[in-house]
KOLNUGU-847347 format. One record per residue: z, x, y of N, C-alpha, C in turn. Coordinates in pm, whole numbers, plus 50000, padded with zeros to 5 digits. Each point is the difference from the previous one (the first is absolute). Layout:
N
ZXYZXYZXY ...
END
This chain:
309
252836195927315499705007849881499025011250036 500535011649959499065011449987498645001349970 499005004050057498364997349921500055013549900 500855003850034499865012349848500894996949832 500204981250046500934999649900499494998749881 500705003649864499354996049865500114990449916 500074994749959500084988649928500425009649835 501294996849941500275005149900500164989449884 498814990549925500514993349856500795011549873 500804988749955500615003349844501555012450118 500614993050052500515011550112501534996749868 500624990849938500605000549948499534997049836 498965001849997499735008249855500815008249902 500154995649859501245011849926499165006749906 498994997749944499495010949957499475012250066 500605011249996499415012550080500844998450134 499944988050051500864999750134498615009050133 498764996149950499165008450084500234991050140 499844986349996499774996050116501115003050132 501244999949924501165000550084499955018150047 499015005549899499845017150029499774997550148 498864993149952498424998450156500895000050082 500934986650017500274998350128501025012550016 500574998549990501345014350009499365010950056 499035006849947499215011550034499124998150166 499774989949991499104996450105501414995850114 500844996949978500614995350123500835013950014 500365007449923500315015150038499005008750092 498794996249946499015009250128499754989750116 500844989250048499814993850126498984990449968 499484994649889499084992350036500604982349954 499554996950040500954983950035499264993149867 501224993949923499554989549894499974986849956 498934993749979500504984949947500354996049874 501214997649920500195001549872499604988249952 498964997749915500084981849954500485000249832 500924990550028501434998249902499644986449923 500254999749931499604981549935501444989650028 501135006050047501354993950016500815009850078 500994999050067501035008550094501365003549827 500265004649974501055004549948500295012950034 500485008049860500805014550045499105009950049 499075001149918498535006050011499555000950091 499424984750073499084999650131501345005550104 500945000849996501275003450037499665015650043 500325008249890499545010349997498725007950100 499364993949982498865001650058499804998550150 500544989650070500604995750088501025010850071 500965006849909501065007050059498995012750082 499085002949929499265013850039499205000250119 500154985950001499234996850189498514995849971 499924991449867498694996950006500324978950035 498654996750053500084988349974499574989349899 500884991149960499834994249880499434989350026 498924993049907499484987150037499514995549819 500674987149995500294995449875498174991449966 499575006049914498104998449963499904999549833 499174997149968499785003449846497944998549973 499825010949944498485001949955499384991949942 501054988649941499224994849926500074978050054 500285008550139500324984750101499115001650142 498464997550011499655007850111500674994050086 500294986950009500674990250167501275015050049 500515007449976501455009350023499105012350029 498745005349949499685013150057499325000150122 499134986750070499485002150099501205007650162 501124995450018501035006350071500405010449970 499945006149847500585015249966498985006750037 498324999150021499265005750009499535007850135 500314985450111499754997550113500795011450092 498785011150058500835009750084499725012749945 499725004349883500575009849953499095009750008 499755009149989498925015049998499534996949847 501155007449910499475000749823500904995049972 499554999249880501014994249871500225008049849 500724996949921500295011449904499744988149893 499374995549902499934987649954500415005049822 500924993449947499925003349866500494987549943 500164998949834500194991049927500265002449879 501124994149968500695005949845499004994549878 500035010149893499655000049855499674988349968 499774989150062499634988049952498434988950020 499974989149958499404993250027499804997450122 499234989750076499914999350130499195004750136 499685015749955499695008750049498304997850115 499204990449861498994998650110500564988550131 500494988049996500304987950055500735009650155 500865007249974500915008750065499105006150132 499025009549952499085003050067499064991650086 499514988649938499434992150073500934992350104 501094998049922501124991850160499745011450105 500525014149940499795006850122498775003050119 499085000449903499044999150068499604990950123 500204987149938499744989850069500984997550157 501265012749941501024994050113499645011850119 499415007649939499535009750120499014994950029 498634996149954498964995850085500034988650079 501394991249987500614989850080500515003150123 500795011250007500435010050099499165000050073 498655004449979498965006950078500295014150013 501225005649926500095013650014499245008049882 500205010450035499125015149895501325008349931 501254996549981500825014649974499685003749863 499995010949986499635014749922500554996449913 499554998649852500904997549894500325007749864 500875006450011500475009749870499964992949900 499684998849860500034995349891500865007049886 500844999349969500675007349876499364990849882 499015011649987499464989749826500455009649880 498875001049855500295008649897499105004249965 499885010449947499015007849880498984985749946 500814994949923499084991349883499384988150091 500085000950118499134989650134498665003849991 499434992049888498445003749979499534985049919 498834999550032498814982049931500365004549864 500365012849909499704994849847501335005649945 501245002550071500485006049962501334987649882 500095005049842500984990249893500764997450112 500785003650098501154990150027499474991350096 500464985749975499524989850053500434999250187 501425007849974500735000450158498525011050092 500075011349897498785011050102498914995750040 499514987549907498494991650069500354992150098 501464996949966500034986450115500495011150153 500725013549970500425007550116498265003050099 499345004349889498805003050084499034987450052 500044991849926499584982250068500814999450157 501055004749972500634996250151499515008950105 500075014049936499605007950123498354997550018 499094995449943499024994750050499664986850122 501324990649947499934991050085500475006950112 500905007750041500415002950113498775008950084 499224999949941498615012850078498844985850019 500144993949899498894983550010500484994650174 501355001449985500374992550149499795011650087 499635006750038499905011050102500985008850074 500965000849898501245004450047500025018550007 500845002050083499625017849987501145001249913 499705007249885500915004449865499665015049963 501595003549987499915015749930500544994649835 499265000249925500865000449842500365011149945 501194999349967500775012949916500364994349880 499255006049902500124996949821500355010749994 501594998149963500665008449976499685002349801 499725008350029498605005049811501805009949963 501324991449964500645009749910501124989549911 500575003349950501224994349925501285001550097 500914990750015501014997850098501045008449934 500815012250048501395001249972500834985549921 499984990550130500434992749965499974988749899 499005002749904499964989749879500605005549874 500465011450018500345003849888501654994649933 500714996450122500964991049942499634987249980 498964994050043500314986949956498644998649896 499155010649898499485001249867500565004549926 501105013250069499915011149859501655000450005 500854990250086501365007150022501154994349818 499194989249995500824992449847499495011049902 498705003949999499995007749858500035016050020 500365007350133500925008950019501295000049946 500744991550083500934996549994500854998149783 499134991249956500104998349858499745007349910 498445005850014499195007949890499625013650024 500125001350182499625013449973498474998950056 499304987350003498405003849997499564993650128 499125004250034498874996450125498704996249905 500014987049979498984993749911499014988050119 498675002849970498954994250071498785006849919 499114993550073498074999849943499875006150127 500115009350062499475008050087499235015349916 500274999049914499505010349854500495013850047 499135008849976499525013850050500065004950169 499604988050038499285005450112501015004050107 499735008250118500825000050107500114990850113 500754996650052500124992850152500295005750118 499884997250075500355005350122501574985350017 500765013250086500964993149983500705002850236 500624988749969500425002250190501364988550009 501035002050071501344993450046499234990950081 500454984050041500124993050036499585002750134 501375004850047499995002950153499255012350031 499685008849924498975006150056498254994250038 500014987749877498894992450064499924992050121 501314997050028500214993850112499635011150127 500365011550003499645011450056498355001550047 499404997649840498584998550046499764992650127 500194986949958500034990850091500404999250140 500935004750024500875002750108498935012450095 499395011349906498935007250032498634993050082 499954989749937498644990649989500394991850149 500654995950038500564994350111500295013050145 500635009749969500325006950112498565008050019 499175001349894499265009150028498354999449943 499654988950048499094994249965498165007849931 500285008450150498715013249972500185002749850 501015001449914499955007849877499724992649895 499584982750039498844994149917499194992650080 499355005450039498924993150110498695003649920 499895008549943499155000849881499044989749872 500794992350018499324988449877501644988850046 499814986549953500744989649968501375000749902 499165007649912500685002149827500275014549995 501505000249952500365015949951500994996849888 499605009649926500865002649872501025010950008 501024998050023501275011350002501205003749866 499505008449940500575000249904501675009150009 500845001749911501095008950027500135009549992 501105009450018500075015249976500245003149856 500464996649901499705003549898498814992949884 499395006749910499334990549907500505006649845 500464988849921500775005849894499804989549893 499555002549893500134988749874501534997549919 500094991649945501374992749968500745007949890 499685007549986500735014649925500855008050068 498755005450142500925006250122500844991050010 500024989650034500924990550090501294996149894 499855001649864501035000049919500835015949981 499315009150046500905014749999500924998350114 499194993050119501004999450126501164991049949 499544985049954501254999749950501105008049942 499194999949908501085010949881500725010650102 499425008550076500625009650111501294990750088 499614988750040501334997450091500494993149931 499894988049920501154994449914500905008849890 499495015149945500095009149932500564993549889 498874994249923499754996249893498384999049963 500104996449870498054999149984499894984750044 498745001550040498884990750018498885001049965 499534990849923498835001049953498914988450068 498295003249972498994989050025499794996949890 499654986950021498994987749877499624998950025 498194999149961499284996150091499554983249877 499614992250049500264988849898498614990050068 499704991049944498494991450040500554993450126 498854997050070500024991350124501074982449942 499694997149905500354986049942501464999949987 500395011349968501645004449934500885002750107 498695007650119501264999150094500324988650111 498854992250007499984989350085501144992749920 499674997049873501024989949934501675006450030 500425012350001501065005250006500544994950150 498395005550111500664997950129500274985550059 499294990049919500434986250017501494998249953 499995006449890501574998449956500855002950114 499985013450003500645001750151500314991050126 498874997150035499774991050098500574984849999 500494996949879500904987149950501495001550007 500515014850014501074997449996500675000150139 501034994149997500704996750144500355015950062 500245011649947499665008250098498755005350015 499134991950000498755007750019499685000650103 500354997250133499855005650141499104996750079 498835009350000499204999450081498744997849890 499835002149906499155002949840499824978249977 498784998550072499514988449963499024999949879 499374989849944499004996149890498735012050034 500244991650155498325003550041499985017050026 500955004350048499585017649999500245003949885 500754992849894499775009049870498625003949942 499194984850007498765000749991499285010550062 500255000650147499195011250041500215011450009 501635003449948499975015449992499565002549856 500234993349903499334999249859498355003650000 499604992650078498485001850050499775012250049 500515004250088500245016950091499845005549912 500815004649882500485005349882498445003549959 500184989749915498555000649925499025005850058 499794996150135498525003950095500115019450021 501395003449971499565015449990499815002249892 501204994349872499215007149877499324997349953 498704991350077498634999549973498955011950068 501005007250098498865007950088499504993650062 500294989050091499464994650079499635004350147 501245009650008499865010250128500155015049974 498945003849917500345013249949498755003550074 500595017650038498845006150090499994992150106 501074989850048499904996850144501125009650091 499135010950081501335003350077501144997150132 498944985549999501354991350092501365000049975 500425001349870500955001049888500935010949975 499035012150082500525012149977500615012150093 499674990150110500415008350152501655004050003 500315009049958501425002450016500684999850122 499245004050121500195011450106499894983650092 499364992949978499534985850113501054996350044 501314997149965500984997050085500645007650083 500295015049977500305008050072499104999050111 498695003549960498714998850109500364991650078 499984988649991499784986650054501234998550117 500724999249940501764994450056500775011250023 500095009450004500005015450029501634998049983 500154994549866501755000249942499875003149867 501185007549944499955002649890500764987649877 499084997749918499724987149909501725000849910 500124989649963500774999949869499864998649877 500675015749922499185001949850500694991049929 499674997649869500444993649861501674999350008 499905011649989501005008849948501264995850113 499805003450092501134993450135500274986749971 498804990750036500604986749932500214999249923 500105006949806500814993649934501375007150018 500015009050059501285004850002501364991950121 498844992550057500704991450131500744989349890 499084997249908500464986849981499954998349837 501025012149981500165002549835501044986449919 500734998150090500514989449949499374985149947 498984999750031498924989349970500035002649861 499595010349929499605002749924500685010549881 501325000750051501105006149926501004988849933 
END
């Protein structure tokens, strides 16, 4: 095994599909990967075809990460919308300081990864990235501070689709907004090119556009070419809606627990919770950063109008 190899978690991940980004990107510029998969099917398959190596682990089993760990330079470490998140970190931890190795560890965290922040997932995201600095691990964190392209089909695609509306408690305010795989990009940045956060532990990378849910209903309206409208509706109304969601058999990837916390998200701007923060507002940071040009609104919904037509 390569000493420049990376260690890629969440490599068959389906929300965003960032992890399977990581590796893909990284084994295109020559650098050798370890994919850790929780099972071999089509996926770890996939992943596999691109010339990475697969080794079957799960975050939330430390006895399986001490061997995925063992060898590697860095790691790209992430963890879906859910519960779990601190326990996860500490297996890892523990399976590297078992190692006796040091590799470099990318963190894909979020915006709301803060001690007071309403969503219960963002206290427990930033609990973890503490434990991982408690164990002495070298960590770059990337809180990615925007709203995903990709949630907008699985919040807003039924009452597109039905009513016409993009309804949430995000109020007034604007977000910064960024594609999936362009965060993966960050990341992928954060790994090849380390100098460009050697600066502090913690960085906040926000997206190329920042737009409140009005804009983001004209874009609709522009590519579905029909109207779309915003609601903006209480934190209580929409959690209860997005639980609804989250019960029905196509609800996908849309569990209990991220309804809660994007419900929480919601609220925490149209409280001004991050107003006058310009972590939030860097348009230009991904270009800067990853020296590629980002993907707007507008492209992805037009990629994937059928979602929502």
């Amino acid at each position: 095994m390569s000493s420049d190899t990376v260690l890629v978690t969440g490599a068959t991940g389906r929300h965003g599909g960032t992890g399977a980004h990581v590796a893909r990107r990284l084994l295109e510029d020559g650098i050798p990967v370890r994919a850790l998969v929780r099972q071999h099917d089509q996926r770890s398959e996939r992943v596999a075809a691109l010339g990475a190596e697969v080794v079957v682990g799960d975050l939330n089993d430390y006895r399986t990460l001490v061997p995925a760990v063992e060898g590697v330079a860095q790691a790209y470490l992430t963890y879906p919308v859910d519960a779990g998140i601190v326990q996860a970190a500490a297996n890892y931890a523990q399976a590297v300081r078992e190692t006796g190795t040091k590799p470099r560890t990318v963190v894909m965290s979020m915006g709301p990864s803060t001690r007071t922040h309403p969503s219960h997932l963002g206290r427990a995201q930033w609990l973890a990235e503490e434990v991982l600095q408690w164990a002495g691990l070298d960590v770059t964190i990337l809180r990615m501070a925007a709203v995903f392209h990709e949630n907008l089909p699985l919040l807003s695609a039924q009452s597109v689709r039905h009513e016409g509306v993009i309804r949430n408690c995000f109020g007034e305010k604007p977000v910064s907004w960024l594609n999936a795989l362009d965060a993966a990009e960050f990341c992928v940045a954060a790994l090849r090119h380390p100098e460009r956060f050697a600066d502090a532990p913690v960085h906040y990378l926000p997206g190329p556009e920042f737009s409140d849910f009005h804009e983001v209903a004209a874009v609709f309206s522009a590519v579905l070419g029909r109207p779309v409208r915003f609601e903006a509706v209480s934190r209580e109304a929409w959690e209860k809606e997005l639980l609804g969601l989250a019960a029905l058999p196509q609800a996908g990837l849309l569990k209990a627990d991220m309804s809660r916390h994007i419900a929480a998200c919601g609220y925490a701007v149209a409280q001004g919770m991050e107003r006058g923060n310009t972590k939030y507002t860097d348009t230009n940071a991904f270009q800067r950063i990853t020296g590629r040009e980002p993907t707007m609104l507008h492209a992805y919904l037009t990629e994937n109008v059928e979602i929502f037509s």
